[in-house]
N, C-alpha and C positions, 0 to 999 in steps of 0.2 A: 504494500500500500504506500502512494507518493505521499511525502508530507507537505499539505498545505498551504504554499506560498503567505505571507503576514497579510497579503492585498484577498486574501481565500478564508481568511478564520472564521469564524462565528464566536460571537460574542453575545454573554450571558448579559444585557442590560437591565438597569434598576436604577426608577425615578421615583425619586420621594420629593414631593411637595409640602414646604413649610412655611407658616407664616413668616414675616421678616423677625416680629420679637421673638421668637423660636429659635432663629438659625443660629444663634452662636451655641447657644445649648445642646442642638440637634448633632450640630458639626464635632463636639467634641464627644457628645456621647460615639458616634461614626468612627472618630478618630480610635476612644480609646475601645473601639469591636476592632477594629481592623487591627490595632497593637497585639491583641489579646489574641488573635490568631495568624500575627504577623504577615498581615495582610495577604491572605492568601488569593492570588492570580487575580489581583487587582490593575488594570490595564490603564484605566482612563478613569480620573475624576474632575469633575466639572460642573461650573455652578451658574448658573443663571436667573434674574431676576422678569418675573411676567409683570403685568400691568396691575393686576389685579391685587398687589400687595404680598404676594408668595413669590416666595427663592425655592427653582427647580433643581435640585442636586442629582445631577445625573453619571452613574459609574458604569464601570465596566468589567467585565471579571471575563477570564479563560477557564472560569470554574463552573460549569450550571450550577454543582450543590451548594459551594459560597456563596454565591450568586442570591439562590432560594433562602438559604439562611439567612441573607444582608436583608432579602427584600422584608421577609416576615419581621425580620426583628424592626426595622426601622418603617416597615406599613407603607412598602413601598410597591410603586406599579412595575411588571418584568415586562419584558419583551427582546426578541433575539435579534442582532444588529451584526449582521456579515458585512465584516468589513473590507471597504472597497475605497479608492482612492476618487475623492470627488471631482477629480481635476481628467478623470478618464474621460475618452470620447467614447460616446456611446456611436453602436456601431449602425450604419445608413442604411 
């Protein structure tokens, strides 16, 4: 079986939406789950604010079951994000 190219992965994604007085609470609770399992196959974290007064914290794991553990513990939404280079030409 070929391995993957990094442009070929699949990625366990997990968004948790919190209000803005939350986020620094939310973040360090995040912080110290990810220490406490030394952050396993954590890929990408990322944080973004909406309109509506919630910061979207969005990660990434090469792990599903991290992944499912991050989401539950922190009541977050999954979904699977195959990761592709946005700068590709799609093809004519």
């Amino acid at each position: 079986m070929e391995t993957p190219s990094p442009d070929e992965v699949c990625y366990a994604v997990v968004e948790v939406r919190v209000v803005r007085t939350a986020f620094a609470d939310i973040l360090g609770a995040m912080r110290e789950w990810l220490d406490r399992y030394d952050s396993p196959g954590l890929v990408q974290f990322e944080t973004k604010a909406d309109a509506g007064g919630y910061i979207i914290i969005k990660t990434q794991f090469d792990s599903h079951d991290f992944a499912e553990r991050f989401r539950q513990a922190f009541r977050g939404f999954d979904g699977v994000h195959r990761g592709t280079d946005a700068r590709q030409k799609t093809a004519a």
